[in-house]
N, C-alpha and C positions, 0 to 999 in steps of 0.2 A: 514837840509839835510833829516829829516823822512820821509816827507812825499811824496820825490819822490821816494822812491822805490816802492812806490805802484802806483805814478802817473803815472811813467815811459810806467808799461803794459797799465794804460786806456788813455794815449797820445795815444799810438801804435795801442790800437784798435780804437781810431776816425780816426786816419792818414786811417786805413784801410778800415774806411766805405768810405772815398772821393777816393779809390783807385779803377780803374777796375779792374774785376775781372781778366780778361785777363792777364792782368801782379801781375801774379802769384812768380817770382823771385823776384819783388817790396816788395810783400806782407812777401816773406820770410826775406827780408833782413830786414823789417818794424820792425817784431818778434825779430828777433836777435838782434838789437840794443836796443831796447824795455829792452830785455832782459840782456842785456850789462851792459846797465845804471842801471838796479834795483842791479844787482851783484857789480856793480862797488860802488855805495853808502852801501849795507853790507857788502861789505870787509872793505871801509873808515869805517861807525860806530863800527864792531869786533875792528878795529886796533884802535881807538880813545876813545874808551869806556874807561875810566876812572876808573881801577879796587880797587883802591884804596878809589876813594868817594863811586860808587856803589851807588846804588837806581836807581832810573829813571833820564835819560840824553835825551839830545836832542832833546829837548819836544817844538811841538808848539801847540798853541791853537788858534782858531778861535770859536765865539760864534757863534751859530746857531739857539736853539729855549731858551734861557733865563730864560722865563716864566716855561720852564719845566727844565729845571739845566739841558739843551742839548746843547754840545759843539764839537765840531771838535775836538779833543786834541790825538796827537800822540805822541810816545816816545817808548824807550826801556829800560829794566831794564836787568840784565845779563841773563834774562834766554831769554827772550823776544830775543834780541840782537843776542844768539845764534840759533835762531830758525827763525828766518829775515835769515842768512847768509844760512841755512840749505835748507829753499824756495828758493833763488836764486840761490843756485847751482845746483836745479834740475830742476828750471825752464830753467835755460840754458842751462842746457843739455838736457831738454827734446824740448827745443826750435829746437835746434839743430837735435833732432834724430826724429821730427816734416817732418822734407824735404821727410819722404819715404809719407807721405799723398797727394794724388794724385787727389783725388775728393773733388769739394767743397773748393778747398783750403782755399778762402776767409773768409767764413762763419768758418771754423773749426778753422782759427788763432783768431778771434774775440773772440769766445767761449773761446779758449784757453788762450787768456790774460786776456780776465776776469776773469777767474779763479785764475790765478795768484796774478790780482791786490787784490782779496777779499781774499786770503790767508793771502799777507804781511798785507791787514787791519786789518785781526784779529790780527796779531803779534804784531804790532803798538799801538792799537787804547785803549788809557788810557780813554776811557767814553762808560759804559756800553750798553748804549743803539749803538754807533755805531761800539762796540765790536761785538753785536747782528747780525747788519745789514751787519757785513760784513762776518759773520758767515753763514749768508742765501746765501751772495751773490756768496761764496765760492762753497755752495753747488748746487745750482740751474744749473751754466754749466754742471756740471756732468750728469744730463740729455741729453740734446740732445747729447755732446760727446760721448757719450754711444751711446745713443738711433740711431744714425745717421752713427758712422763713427766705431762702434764697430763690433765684430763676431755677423755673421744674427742668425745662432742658437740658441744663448742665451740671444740676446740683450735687446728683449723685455723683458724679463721675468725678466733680470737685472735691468735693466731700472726701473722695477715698483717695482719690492722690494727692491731696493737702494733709492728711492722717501718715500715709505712709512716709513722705517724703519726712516729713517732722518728727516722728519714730525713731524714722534711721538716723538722722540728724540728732537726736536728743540721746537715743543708746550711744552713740559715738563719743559725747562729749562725757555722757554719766563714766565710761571707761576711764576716759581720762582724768576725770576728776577725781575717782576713788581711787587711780595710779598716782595722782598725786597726794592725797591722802596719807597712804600708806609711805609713799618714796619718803616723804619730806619727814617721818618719824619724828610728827610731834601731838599727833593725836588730838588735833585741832580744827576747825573746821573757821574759825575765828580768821576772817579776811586781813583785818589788821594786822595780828599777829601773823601770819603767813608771808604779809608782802614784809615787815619787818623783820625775819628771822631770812626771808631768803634773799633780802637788801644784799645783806651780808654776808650771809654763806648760801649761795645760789648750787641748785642740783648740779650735778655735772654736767658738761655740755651736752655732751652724747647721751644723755640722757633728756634733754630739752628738748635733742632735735626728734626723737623718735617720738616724746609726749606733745610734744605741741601740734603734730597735725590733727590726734584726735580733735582737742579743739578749735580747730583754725576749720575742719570738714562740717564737725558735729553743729556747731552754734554758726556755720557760714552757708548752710542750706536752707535757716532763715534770714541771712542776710538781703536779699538771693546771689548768692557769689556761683556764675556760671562754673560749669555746667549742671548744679542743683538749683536750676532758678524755675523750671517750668512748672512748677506747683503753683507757682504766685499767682502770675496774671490770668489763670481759668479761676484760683479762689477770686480773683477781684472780680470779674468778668460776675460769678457766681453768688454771692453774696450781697444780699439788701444794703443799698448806698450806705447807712451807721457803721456798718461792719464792714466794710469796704476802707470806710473815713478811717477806721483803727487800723485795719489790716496792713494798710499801704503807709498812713501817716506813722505808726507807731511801733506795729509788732515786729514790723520790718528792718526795722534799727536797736533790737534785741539783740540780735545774732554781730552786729559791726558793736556794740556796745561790752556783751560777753567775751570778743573778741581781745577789747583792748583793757577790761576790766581784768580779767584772769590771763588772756593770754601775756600782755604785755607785762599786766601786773605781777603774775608768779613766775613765768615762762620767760623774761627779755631776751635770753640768748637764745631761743627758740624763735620766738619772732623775729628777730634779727636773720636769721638764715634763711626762713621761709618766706620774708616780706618781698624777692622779688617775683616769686611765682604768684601771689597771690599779685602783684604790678601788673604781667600778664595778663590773670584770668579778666582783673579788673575790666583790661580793656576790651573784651570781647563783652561782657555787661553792657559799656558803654555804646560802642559803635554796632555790635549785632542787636541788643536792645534798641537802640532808635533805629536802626533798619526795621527792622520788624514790628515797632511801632509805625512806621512811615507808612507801610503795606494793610493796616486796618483798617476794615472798613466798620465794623464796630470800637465805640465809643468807649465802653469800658476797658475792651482788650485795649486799645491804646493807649488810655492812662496809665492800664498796668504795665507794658512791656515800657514804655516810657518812666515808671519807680523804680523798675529793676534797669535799667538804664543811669539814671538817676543813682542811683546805689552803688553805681559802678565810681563815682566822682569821690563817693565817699570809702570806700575800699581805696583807692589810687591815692587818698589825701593819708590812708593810715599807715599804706605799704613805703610811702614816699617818709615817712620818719624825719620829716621836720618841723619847726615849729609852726611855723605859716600853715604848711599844709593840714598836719593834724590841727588844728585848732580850724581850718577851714573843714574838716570833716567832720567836725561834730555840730559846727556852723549848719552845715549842713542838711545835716539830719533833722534838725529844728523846722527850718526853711520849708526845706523837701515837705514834712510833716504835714505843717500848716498847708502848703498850698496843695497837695494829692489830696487833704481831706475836704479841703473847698471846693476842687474838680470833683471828687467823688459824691459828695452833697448835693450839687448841683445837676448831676447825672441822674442822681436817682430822684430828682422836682420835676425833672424833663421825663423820665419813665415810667412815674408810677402815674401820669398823663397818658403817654401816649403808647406805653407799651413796646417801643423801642429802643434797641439804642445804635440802628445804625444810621450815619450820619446823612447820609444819603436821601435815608428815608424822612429826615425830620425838614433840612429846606427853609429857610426861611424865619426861620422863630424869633426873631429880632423882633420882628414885625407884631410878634402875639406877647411874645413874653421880654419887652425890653429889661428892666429889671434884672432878670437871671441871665440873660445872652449878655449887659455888660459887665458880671460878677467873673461869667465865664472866661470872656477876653480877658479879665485882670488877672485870671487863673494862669491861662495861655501866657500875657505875658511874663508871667512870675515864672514859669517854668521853663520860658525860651533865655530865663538870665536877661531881661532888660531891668537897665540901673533903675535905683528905687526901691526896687524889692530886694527881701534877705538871701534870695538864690545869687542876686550877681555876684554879690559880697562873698557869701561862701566860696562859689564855683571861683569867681578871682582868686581865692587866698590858695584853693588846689592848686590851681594850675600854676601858679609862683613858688608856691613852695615843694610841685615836683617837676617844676622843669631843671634843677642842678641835677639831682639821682638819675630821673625816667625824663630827659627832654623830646625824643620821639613819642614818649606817654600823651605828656603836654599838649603835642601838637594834637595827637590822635584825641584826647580830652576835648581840644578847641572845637575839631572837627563835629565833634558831638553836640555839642551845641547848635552848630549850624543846621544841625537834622536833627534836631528838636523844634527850632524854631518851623522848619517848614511842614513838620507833621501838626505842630498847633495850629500853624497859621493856615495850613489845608483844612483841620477840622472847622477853625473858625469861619472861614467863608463856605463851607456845604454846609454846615449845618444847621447856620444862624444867619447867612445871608442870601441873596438871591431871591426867587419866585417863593414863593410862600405854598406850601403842600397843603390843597383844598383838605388834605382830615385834620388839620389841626387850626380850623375855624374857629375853637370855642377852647382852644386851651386857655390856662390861668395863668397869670404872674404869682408871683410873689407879694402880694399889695401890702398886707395887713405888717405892722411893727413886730410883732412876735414869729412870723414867716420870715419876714426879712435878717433878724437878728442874725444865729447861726454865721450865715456868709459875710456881714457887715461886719460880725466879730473876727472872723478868720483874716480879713483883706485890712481889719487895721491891725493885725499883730504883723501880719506879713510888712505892709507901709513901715511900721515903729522897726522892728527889726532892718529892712534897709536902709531906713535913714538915719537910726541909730545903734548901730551896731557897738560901737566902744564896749556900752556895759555886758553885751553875751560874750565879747572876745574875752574883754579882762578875766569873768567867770572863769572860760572854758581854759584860756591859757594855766589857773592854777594847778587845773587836772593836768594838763596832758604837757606840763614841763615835767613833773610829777613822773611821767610815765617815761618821757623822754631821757632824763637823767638817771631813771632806773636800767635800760636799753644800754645810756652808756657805758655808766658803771661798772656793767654787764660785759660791756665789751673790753674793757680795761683790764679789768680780772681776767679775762680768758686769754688776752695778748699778754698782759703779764705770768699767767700758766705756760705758754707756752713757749716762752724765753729760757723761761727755768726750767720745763722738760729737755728744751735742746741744747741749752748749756750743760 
């Protein structure tokens, strides 16, 4: 079953190149079913995951280049598994809130599933090198999507500092990846067999600690791990609400995902050495991100600097290396996911109205578009961490399980919160309540059942995940004890090394 959730989008985008452009309703319904299908196979792997074996399920493999130990091989592991079901529910929703795109349709759903399809590749794909390739392939739509069907204002200039920043970020980690290649002398590219050969006989320390920051730099400047964050919130800022709903809910949790896939997975005694700088950088994500969320006076820029804020909880939960914590940091990323691409949906119902998006200028819109203004407060408070939603559950499980390591973190963590709460609850009263701004006399709701869907879907996965979290923890806990035992292992071996060199 793995490897159609990714085949699903690149069937949907061939059906669409043999399709005229003219039958534009063709091409939407193309997209949805496309989309259908990938969500319908991560909902079967979530529900069949087997949380009791745990490890990696559902695995197929197909040989490819042999000679080089390059194979086709997909599967999920719990963390993995949760993070597949996470992509298809924003894919489908953003499939769904896709229909306000007007121009170009053709050309913009193709883009759009590609992007797609190279997202679930990275969540899938158990062999580094087409870990890699589908990590590019993720990023490369994000260009023209931008570049094409994005705000004229800023697009250009997004466009090229979201290219470069991801570049430099992607050359970084390829270095390191092909240095582990070669290091590990087994001519293999086979994820399984890598993390089991170096279970056991792990590289040398000193050789961990110089290789792993390539990857902790290269796959952390999509995370956005400050100070590589400023790419983000002009791409979000820039980019048509769909692409925004991926950008922020999904693509964004690549870079924290490669992190603890490969770094933690090949690398542990590397990560071990570097997990308190990245504790650090974390907190400047958290606390200068909601400041500079707090100071927006547009709408998208504040969502954005408020994900890379956000991101910062989920960095702290990984750097923090306990179980509570890591398991709340991939909590996380779920949470986070769904509820950025429910605020970013909603941004763009409210823009492609009124052609703004500063708050100031909108006033009132309770009053015109009840509907979307109370989708949006459930947004706000899913993102300020009030209980019920899958964010309090997450952000709780951080902040408990780094306050033993980083307990000044903790506190600074909490404090983050506080300044998220008053930069939503500042948006929510400009821009949805008070005096009602005479130019948007004639704006629309949402009325119709298939308008409404999209947001109704996102606000009951967020609801089912806060009030039921057990079955995402059990999941996630299979991965990341997994990771955590490798870490120790790690550290065993090297304290045992080093007894014996000074004996």
């Amino acid at each position: 079953m793995t490897p159609w959730v990714m085949l699903s989008p690149f069937i949907g985008a061939i059906a669409m190149l043999l399709t005229p452009s003219t039958q534009k309703d063709w091409i939407r319904r193309i997209a949805v079913g496309a989309a259908s299908v990938s969500l319908a196979v991560a909902v079967w792997m979530f529900l069949n995951y087997d949380r009791s074996a745990g490890g990696y399920q559902f695995i197929t493999e197909v040989p490819w280049i042999p000679a080089l130990g390059v194979s086709f091989q997909a599967g999920v592991d719990g963390i993995s598994v949760i993070l597949t079901l996470l992509h298809a529910v924003c894919a489908f929703a953003g499939v769904l809130v896709s229909y306000s795109i007007k121009e170009r349709v053709k050309e913009y759903f193709i883009f759009y599933l590609l992007l797609i399809a190279g997202v679930f590749g990275v969540f899938t794909s158990l062999d580094v090198f087409f870990f890699y390739f589908f990590y590019e392939m993720a990023v490369i739509p994000m260009f023209p999507l931008i570049g094409i069907w994005g705000s004229k204002d800023i697009k250009d200039y997004a466009t090229m500092k979201l290219t470069l920043y991801l570049t430099a970020g992607a050359v970084l980690a390829l270095i390191g990846l092909l240095a582990l290649y070669f290091l590990t002398d087994l001519h293999t590219f086979n994820l399984i067999k890598l993390e089991e050969v170096l279970s056991h006989k792990p590289l040398p320390a000193e050789v961990q600690y110089w290789l792993f920051p390539f990857l902790l730099i290269g796959f952390g400047v999509i995370a956005p791990m400050w100070p590589f964050h400023s790419w983000s919130p002009i791409g979000h800022a820039a980019a048509p609400a769909p692409v925004s709903m991926l950008h922020a809910g999904v693509l964004m949790k690549l870079g924290s995902y490669a992190i603890l896939r490969l770094g933690f997975g090949l690398l542990p005694q590397g990560a071990y050495a570097w997990m308190p700088l990245v504790a650090a950088l974390c907190m400047m994500n958290i606390l200068y991100g909601g400041l500079v969320a707090l100071a927006q006076k547009d709408s998208k820029f504040m969502v954005g600097y408020s994900s890379s804020s956000h991101m910062g909880y989920v960095l702290l939960g990984i750097a923090s290396m306990t179980p509570a914590a890591m398991n709340g940091a991939v909590l996380l990323m779920f949470a986070h996911g769904v509820m950025t691409a429910l605020a970013f949906a909603l941004i763009g119902h409210i823009y492609d109205q009124t052609h703004s998006r500063t708050l100031s200028d909108w006033g009132g819109l309770a009053q015109k578009i009840p509907f979307v203004s109370a989708c949006f407060v459930i947004a706000a408070m899913a993102s300020s961490g009030v209980p019920g939603f899958g964010n309090f559950v997450a952000e709780f499980l951080v902040m408990i399980g780094a306050w033993e390591p980083y307990p000044w973190h903790a506190v600074g963590a909490i404090l983050g919160v506080v300044i998220t709460a008053t930069y939503m609850l500042g948006a929510i009263r400009t821009g949805f309540f008070g005096p009602l701004n005479p130019k948007w006399e004639n704006l629309r709701d949402a009325r119709t059942p298939f308008e409404r869907l999209p947001y109704l879907f996102l606000i009951i996965v967020l609801l089912a995940l806060g009030c039921w979290p057990g079955p995402f923890i059990d999941t996630i806990q299979t991965g990341t004890q997994t990771l955590l035992n490798r870490v120790g292992a790690a550290q065993t071996i090297a304290k045992a090394h080093k007894e014996s060199t000074e004996s």
